[in-house]
C-alpha positions, 0 to 999 in steps of 0.5 A: 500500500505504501508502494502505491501512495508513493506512486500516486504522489509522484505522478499527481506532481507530474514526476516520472515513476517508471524505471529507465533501462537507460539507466544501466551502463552501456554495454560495449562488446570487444572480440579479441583474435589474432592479431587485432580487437574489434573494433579497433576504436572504441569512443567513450565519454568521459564520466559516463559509466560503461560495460566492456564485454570482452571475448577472444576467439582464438588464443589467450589474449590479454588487454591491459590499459592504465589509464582506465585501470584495466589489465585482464587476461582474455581466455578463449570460451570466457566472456569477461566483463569489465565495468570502466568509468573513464575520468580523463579525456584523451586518446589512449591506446590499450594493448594486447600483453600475452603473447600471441604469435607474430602479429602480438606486438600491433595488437592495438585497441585505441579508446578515445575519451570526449 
């Protein structure tokens, strides 16, 4: 009974009482193979909360990028999830640091923060 007065305030002064979806943290998918992630670039805004999803489909890969503190490995059938609020804006380059064959060192994932 409690829930429905509090509903039928909001409502009688104009207020929204239903519950965003937008609300959550974008969710951002990243796949990881040799030898590159896709995307390639990934455009966030600074303060805005987001949840990396992170796959590999090949090998163990890993992603590592100080600035958002981020420093994982990605093993292949796993889905990582990391949840990143960037706080400075900038263009950063994560890399890939597990060795993963010829290609390992252009392993590169560039995160540009507005």
């Amino acid at each position: 009974m409690k829930r429905f007065s509090i509903l039928a305030f909001a409502l009688s002064l104009g207020l929204s009482a239903s519950i965003r979806a937008d609300d959550a943290p974008r969710t951002v998918d990243v796949t990881a193979k040799r030898f590159e992630f896709v995307p390639s670039t990934l455009a966030l805004k600074k303060g805005e909360t987001v949840k990396l999803r992170i796959t590999s489909e090949d090998v163990t890969h890993g992603l590592f990028l100080r600035p958002l503190k981020i420093d994982t490995d990605i093993v292949p059938g796993e889905v990582r999830e990391l949840t990143v609020t960037p706080q400075t804006a900038g263009t950063f380059t994560a890399i890939c640091h597990h060795f993963c064959g010829s290609g390992h060192g252009g392993m590169k994932l560039t995160v540009v923060v507005e």
